[in-house]
Structure formats: C-alpha cells, structure tokens
FILUM-433417 format. One line per field, with one value per residue (C-alpha): x, y, z; chain; residue number from 1; residue in one letter. Coordinates in Angstrom, 2 decimals. Example, Ala and Ser with C-alpha at 12.3 -4.5 7.8 and 13.67 -1.06 7.14 Angstrom:
x = c(12.30;13.67) $
y = c(-4.50;-1.06) $
z = c(7.80;7.14) $
cadena = c(A;A) $
num = c(1;2) $
residuo = c(A;S) $
END
This chain:
x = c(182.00;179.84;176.96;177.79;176.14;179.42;180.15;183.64;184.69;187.81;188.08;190.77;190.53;187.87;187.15;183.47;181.30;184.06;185.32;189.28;189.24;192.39;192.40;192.45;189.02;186.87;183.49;180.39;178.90;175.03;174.94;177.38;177.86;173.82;173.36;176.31;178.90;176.55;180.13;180.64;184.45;187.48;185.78;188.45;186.50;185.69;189.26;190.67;187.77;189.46;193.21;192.73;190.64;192.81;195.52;194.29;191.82;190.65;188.43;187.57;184.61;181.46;182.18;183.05;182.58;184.23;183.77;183.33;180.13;178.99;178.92;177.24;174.52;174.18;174.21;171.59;168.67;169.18;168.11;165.40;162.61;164.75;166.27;168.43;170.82;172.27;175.11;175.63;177.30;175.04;171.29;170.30;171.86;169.90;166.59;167.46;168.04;164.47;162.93;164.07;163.30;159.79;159.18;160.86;158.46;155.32;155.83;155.68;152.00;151.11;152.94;151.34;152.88;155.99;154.38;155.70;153.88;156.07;154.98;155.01;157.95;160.04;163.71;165.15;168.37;169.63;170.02;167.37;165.23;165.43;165.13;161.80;160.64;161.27;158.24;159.69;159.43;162.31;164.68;163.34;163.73;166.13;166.39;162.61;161.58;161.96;161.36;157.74;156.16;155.90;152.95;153.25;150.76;150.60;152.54;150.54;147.80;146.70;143.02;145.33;147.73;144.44;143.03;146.29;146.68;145.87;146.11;149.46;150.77;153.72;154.88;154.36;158.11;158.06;160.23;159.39;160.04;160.83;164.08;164.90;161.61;161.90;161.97;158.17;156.62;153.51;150.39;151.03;148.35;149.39;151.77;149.70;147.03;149.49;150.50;147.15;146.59;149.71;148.54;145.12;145.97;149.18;151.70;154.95;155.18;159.73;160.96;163.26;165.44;168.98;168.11;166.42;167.81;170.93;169.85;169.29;165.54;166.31;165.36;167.54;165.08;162.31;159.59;159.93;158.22;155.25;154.57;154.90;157.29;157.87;158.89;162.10;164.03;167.24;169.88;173.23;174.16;174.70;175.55;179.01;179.74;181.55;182.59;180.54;177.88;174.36;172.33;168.99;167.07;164.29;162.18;163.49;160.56;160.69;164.92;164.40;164.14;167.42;168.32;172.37;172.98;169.41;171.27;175.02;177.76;181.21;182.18;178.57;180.00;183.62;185.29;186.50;183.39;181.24;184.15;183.28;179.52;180.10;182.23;178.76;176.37;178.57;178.16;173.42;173.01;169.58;171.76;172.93;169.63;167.99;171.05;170.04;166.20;167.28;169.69;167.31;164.59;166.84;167.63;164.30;163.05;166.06;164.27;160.92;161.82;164.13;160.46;158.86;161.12;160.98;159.06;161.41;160.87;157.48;157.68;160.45;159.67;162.18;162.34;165.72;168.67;166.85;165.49;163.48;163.19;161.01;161.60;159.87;163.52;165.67;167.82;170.61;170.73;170.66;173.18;175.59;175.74;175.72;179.41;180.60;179.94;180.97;178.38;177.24;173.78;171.86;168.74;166.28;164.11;164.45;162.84;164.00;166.59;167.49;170.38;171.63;174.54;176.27;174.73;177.39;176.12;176.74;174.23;177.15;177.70;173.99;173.72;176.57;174.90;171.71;173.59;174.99;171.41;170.00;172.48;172.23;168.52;169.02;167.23;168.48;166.80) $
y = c(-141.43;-144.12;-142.24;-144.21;-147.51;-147.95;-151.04;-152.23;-150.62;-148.14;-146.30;-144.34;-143.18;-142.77;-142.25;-141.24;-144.33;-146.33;-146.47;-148.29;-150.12;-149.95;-153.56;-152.62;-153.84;-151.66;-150.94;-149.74;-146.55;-146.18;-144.16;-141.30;-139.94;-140.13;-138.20;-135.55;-136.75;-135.73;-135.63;-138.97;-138.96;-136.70;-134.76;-133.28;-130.06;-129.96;-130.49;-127.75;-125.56;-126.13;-126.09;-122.59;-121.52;-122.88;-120.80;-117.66;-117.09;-120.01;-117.93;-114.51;-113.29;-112.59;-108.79;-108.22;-110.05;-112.61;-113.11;-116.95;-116.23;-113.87;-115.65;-118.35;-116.53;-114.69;-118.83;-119.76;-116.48;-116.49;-120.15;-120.51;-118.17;-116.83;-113.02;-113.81;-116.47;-117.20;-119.35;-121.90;-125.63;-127.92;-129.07;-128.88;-125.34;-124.48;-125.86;-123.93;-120.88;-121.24;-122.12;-118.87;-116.55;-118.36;-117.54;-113.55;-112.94;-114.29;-111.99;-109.27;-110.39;-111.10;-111.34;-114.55;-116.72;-119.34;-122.32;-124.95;-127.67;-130.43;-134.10;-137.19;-139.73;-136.61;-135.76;-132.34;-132.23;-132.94;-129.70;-129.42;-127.51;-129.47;-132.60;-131.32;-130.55;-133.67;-136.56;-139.85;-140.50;-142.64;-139.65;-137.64;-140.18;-139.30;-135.09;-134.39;-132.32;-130.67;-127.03;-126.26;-124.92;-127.91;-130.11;-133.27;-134.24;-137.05;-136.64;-136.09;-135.17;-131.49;-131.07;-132.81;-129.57;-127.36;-129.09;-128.21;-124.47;-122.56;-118.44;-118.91;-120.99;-119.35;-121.58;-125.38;-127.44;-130.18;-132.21;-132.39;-136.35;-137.53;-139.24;-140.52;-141.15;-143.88;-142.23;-140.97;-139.18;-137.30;-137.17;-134.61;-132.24;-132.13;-129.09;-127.48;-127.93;-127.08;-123.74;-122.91;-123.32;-121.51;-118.39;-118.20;-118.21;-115.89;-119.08;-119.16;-122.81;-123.73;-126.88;-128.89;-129.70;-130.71;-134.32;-133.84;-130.40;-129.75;-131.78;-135.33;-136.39;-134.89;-131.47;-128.80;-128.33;-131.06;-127.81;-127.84;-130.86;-129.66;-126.42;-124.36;-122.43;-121.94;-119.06;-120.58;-123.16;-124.94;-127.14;-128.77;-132.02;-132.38;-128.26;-128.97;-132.18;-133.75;-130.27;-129.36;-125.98;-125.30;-122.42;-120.83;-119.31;-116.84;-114.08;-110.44;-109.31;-112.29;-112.22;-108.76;-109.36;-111.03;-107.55;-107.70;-109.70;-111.98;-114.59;-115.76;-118.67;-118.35;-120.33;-119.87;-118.64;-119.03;-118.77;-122.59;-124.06;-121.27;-122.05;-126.05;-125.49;-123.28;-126.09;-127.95;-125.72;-125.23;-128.99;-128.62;-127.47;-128.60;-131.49;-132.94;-133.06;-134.61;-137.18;-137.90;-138.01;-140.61;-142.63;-142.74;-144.18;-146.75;-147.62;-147.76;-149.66;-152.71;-152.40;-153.40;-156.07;-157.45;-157.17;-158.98;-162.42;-162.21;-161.56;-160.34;-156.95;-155.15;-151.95;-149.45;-146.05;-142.74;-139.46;-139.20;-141.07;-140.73;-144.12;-146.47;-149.91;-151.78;-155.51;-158.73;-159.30;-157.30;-154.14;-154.42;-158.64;-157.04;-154.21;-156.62;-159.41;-156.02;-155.12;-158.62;-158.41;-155.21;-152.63;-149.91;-149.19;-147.46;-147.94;-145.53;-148.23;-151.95;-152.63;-150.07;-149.83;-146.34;-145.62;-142.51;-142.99;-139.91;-138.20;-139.20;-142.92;-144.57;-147.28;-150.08;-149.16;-149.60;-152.46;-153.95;-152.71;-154.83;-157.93;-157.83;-157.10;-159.94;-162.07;-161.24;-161.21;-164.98;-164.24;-166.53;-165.61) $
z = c(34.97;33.62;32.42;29.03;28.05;25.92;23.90;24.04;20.69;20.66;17.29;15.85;12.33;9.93;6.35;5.08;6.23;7.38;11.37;12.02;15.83;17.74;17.14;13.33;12.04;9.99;10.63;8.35;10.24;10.39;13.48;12.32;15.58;16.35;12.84;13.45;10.89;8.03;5.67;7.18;8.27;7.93;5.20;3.10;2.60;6.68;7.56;5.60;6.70;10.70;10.25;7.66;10.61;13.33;12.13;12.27;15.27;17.78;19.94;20.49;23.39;22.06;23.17;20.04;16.23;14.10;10.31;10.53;12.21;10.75;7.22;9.00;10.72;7.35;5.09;8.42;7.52;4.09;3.71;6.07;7.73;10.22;10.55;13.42;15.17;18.44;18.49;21.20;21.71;21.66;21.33;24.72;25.19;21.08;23.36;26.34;24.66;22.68;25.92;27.57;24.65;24.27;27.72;27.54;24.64;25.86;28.66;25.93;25.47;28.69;31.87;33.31;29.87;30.71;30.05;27.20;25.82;24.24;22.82;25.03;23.61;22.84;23.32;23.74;25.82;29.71;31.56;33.99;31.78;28.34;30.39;31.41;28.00;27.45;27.44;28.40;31.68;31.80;31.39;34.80;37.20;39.72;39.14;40.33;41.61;37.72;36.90;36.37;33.38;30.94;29.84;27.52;24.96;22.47;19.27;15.98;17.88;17.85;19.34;22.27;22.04;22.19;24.88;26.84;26.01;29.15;30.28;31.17;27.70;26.05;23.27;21.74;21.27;19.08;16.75;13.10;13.51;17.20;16.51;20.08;20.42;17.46;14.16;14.96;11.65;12.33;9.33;6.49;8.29;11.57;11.47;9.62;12.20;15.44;13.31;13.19;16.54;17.29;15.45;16.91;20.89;19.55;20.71;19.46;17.40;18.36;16.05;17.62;14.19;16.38;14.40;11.62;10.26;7.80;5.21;7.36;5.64;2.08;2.44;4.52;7.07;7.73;8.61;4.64;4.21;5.86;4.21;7.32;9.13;12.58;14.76;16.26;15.27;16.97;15.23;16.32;15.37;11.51;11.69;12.63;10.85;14.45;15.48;18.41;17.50;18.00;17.07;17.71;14.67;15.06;13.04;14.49;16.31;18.72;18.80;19.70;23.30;24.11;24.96;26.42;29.71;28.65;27.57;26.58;25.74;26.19;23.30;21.33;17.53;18.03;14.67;14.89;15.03;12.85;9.94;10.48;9.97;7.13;5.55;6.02;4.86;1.29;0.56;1.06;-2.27;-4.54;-5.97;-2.93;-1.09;-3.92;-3.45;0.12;-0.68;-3.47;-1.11;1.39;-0.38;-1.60;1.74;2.89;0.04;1.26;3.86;3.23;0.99;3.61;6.08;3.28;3.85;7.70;10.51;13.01;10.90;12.27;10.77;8.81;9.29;7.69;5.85;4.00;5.76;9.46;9.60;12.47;12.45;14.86;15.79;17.36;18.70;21.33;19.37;21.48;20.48;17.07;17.28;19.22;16.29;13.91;15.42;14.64;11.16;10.78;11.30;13.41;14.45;17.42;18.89;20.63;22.49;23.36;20.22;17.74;15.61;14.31;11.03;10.31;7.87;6.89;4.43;1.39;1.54;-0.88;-2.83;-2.57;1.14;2.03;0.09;2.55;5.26;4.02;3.61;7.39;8.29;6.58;8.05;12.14;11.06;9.57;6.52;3.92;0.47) $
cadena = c(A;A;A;A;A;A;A;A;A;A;A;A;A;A;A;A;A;A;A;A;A;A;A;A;A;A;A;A;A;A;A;A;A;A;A;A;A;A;A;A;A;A;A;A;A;A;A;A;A;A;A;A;A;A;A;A;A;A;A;A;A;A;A;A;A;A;A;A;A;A;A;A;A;A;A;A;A;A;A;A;A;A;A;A;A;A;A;A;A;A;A;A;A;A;A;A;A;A;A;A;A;A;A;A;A;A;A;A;A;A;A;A;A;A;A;A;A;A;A;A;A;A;A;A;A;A;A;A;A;A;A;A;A;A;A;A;A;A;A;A;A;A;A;A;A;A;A;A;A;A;A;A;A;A;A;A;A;A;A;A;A;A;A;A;A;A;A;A;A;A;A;A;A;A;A;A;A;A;A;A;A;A;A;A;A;A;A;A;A;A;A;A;A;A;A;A;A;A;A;A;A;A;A;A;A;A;A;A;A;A;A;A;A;A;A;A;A;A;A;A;A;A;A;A;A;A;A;A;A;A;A;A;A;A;A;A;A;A;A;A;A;A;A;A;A;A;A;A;A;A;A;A;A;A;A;A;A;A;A;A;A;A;A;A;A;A;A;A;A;A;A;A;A;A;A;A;A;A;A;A;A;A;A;A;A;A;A;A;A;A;A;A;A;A;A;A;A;A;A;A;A;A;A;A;A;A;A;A;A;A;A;A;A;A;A;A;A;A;A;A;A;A;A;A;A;A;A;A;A;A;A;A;A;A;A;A;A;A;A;A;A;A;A;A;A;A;A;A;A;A;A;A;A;A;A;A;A;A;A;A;A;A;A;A;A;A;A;A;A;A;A;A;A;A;A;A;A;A;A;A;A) $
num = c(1;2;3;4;5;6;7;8;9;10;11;12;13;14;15;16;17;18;19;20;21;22;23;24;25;26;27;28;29;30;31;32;33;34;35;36;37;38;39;40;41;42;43;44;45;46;47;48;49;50;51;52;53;54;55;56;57;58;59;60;61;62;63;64;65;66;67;68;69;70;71;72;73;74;75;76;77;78;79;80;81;82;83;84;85;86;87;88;89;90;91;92;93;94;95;96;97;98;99;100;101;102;103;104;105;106;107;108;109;110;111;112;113;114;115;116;117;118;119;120;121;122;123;124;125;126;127;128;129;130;131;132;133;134;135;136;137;138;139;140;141;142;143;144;145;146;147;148;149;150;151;152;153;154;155;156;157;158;159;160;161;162;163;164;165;166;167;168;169;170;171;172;173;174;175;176;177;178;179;180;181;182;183;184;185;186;187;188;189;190;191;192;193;194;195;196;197;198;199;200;201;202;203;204;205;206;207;208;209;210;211;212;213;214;215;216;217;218;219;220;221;222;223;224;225;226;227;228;229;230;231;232;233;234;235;236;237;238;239;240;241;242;243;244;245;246;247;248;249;250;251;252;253;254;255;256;257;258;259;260;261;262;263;264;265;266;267;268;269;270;271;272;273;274;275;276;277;278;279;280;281;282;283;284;285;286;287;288;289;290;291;292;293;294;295;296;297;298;299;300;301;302;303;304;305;306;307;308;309;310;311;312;313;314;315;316;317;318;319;320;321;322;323;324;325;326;327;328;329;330;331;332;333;334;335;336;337;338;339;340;341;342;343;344;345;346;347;348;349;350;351;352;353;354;355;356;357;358;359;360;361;362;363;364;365;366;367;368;369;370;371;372;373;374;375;376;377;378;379;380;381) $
residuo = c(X;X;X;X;X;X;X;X;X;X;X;X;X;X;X;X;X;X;X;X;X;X;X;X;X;X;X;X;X;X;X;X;X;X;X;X;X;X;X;X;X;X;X;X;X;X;X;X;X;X;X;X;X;X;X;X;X;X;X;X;X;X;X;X;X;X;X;X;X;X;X;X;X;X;X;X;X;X;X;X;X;X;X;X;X;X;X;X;X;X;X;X;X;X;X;X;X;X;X;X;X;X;X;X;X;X;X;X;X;X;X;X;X;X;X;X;X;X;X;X;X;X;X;X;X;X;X;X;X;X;X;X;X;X;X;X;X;X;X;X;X;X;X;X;X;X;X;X;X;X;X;X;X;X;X;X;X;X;X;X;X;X;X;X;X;X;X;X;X;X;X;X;X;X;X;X;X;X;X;X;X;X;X;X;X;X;X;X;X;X;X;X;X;X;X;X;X;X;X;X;X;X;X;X;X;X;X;X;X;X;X;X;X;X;X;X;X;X;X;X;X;X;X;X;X;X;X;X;X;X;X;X;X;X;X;X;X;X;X;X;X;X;X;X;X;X;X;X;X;X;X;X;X;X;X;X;X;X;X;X;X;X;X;X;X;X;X;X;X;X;X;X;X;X;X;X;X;X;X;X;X;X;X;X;X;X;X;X;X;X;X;X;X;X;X;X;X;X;X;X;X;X;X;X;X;X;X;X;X;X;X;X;X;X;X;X;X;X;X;X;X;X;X;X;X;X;X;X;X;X;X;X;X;X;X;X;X;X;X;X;X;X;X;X;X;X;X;X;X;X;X;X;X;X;X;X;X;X;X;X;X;X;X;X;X;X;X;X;X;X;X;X;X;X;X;X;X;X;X;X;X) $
END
C-alpha cells in the first residue's frame, strides 16, 4: 500500500553504521531505523541472542510464562522506577496500553477521570487512540471524528498544563524530548514543574520514552536527566535493537488494576523478542552511556562549527545521539543530495533534519558524516 514516502533505496546487508544497496553501494546510517538499531547492524551479540533463542522456544501464549521475559521484566524494574511491565509490539500499542491503564486507575479515584492531556507538536503512535494523543494536526486529518478524551497544550509550558486540568483529568502524556516533533528539548525545570502539578491534582505524569529511552541521549532513560520520575513509562524502539518489542513500565499500585481480561497481546513478551532486548539491555552499562554522552557531544559540537561557516544552518538542537537540525533550505533537498554521497538522514518537518546513528558511532564515522554534510551544504572551509 503506499502509506510510505519511500526513497528509491533497496538495502540488503548491514554492518554497525554501514547499509549495502542491492545495487552494491554502501551507505553511512544516521537514521538507524528512526533510532531502533541502537547496536547499529547485525550486532554479533544480538544475533546470537535470536538464533540461541530461536532454537529453543519461538512463542508460547501469555497463559502461561517464559524465562526470556521474565529476566527482562526483572533487567526493566531493577533499573528504573518501575515494579511492573507489560510487554507489547510496538510504541503505539506501549502508548495504548498506558492510555488505558491511566484511564482504569483514575477511575480508582474518581469515576468521572479519562481525560489525557498531551503536548501540541507531539508524536505518540497511529491507532485511533495514540493518533489522538497526538498534537500535530497534520496526523488526524482524514480519521475524525477521533476518540474523545484528549487536550493538547504547548510543550515546555506547564501553567499551560494547569490551566487545562479539569474534574474529569486522568493523566498528563508527554515526551521527555519530542523527537517527531523536531528534536524539541524542554527547560531543565519544566518536569519538575509538570510532576508537581501531577502530584497535587493526584494525576498520573506517563513518559513517552519509545525515542528517547534505552540509552539514545546518554543516559538509559531521558526522565534521568530531569531529576524526576514518572508513574508510567513506555519504550520500544532502541529496546529491541531492529527486533520489534515494546513495553509498558509502571509502579505496582497503579499496574495493579490490569486485573485478567483488562488488557492483552498475543505476541507481547514472546521469548524471541524478550531474548533480543535482553541482548540490548547487557550492552547499557555506566561505560557505554558515558560513550554515547561523549559521542554525542562530539557530534553536536561538528555541528555548530559547521553553523558557524554557513547560514543554511539555523539551529542544532540534541541530547546524546538524538539530534535536530533546522535549515533555511528544504530537508528533503538535503537528505536527497545526502543519499548521493553516501549518507542517510531523516527529517521530522520540511525544515528539520533529525540523526540518530546507532549508538556504537564511531568519532571517524561522524566525522564522515560531517564531511558529506558540509559538502550537500556547499560549505567549502
């Protein structure tokens, strides 16, 4: 179907940064699957994790448990606030899940509560319901009339998120950064004000990590970086390295009321993709996120020197390898002449430029990537 805005590229191998066309070119990869290949690709360490798995037990029906997830749920508590997980497939079903068990514990509180306030220019998943959560306008057109129960509010603004609290407000969803939204980082107080808020009118505060969690802006989870925690927290994406998982974290007494028949996956926690993500979560130790904080700086500091010799550079925004670039020129003029040098990029607007390498990046790589750049970019010293 040609829901895809695909460029003519056909790969078919990879190696960490590095994509091989079916025409046999290779290509430098700072888009990583839209920040899932966080090992970059064919991990060594993530393929043995699958075909040791693969042999043993594919799938089993969450009647019953598998040890793949639960060492995973087990890696997922013990290094974050949560006490429990529900495993699912994706982002959108990690969202739709929160969304649901937002809405099933407000009820606890009072029975009027199912509405969720999310941030305008935000991006959290196309079912019906995620789509909905979601502030960009651009994204609704067509489905309406959209399930009720959400309200958008600027990002980084919180008096905007108390102005919108009603009787019948169950929880606030936002993104740590808005990463569709164009690499958006809020002020250092502002979660600290929304968890405030969050706590007073007894709200339950859900971070939307699917992009930013797993290590992708130098610390495992980007709530870190703001000295808060939140109540629920989804991730996908980087979780799996390329192998499709998402998950739902949450403290117990909220988790408590996805009582049986609540809520469900079919394939949520199979013991193919828990193994994957545990391959993952082995390789976020102390050393390696300081690696990622280090190469992302680097990056980011290219960067701005490259938007000191030209103009067609506005702004460079990141945290760790999650990076935005706005231009004066069109992105997709941009990512076009990128492929023909050899490079992979993505965009989130008609203006923005977005790079999220894998997470093993190396110095030499990005300084390729930097050379291309300055060359579609026709900056010459």
């Amino acid at each position: 179907m040609p829901n895809y805005a695909r460029f003519p590229l056909v790969f078919t191998k990879g190696d960490g940064a590095a994509l091989v066309s079916a025409d046999n070119r290779t290509y430098l990869d700072f888009v990583s699957g839209i920040a899932v290949n966080s090992l970059g690709h064919c991990d060594k360490s993530l393929i043995h994790a699958i075909c040791k798995q693969a042999k043993s037990l594919l799938h089993i029906s969450n009647l019953y448990y598998n040890i793949p997830q639960i060492e995973l749920a087990e890696w997922l508590t013990d290094h974050s606030f949560a006490d429990q997980v529900f495993f699912c497939n994706s982002g959108a079903e990690a969202n739709e899940a929160a969304m649901k068990l937002a809405r099933l514990f407000a009820k606890t509180i009072h029975p009027k509560r199912f509405e969720i306030i999310s941030a305008e220019n935000s991006f959290h998943g196309r079912t019906l319901a995620t789509l909905s959560a979601t502030g960009q306008e651009k994204y609704h057109k067509g489905f309406e009339p959209l399930p009720k129960g959400f309200l958008h509010v600027p990002f980084d603004d919180a008096q905007a998120i108390e102005k919108a609290i009603t009787p019948y407000t169950a929880a606030v969803l936002l993104e740590p950064i808005q990463g569709e939204g164009g690499v958006r980082i809020p002020k250092s107080n502002y979660f600290a004000d929304v968890r405030k808020l969050c706590d007073k009118h007894n709200l339950l505060l859900i971070l939307d990590e699917v992009q930013t969690g797993m290590g992708r802006t130098g610390t495992l989870f980007a709530y870190a970086q703001y000295g808060i925690t939140p109540d629920v927290m989804t991730l996908a994406k980087g979780l799996g390295g390329g192998f499709p998982i998402g998950a739902t974290l949450a403290k117990q007494k909220i988790a408590a009321v996805f009582t049986p028949g609540k809520h469900a996956s079919t394939f949520g926690g199979n013991p193919l993709a828990c193994s994957a993500a545990l391959s993952i979560a082995k390789k976020m130790t102390p050393s390696f996120l300081k690696r990622v904080q280090d190469t992302g700086d680097y990056l980011i500091k290219k960067l701005v020197l490259l938007q000191s010799k030209t103009d067609l550079i506005k702004e460079v925004r990141g945290s760790g390898l999650l990076i935005g670039i706005d231009l004066s020129l069109p992105s997709l003029e941009v990512i076009q002449k990128a492929h023909r040098k050899g490079l992979l990029l993505s965009r989130t607007s008609e203006y923005t430029v977005r790079m999220t390498p894998p997470l093993t990046i190396t110095r030499k790589e990005i300084d390729q990537a930097i050379v291309i750049v300055k060359e579609v970019l026709g900056v010459k010293a």
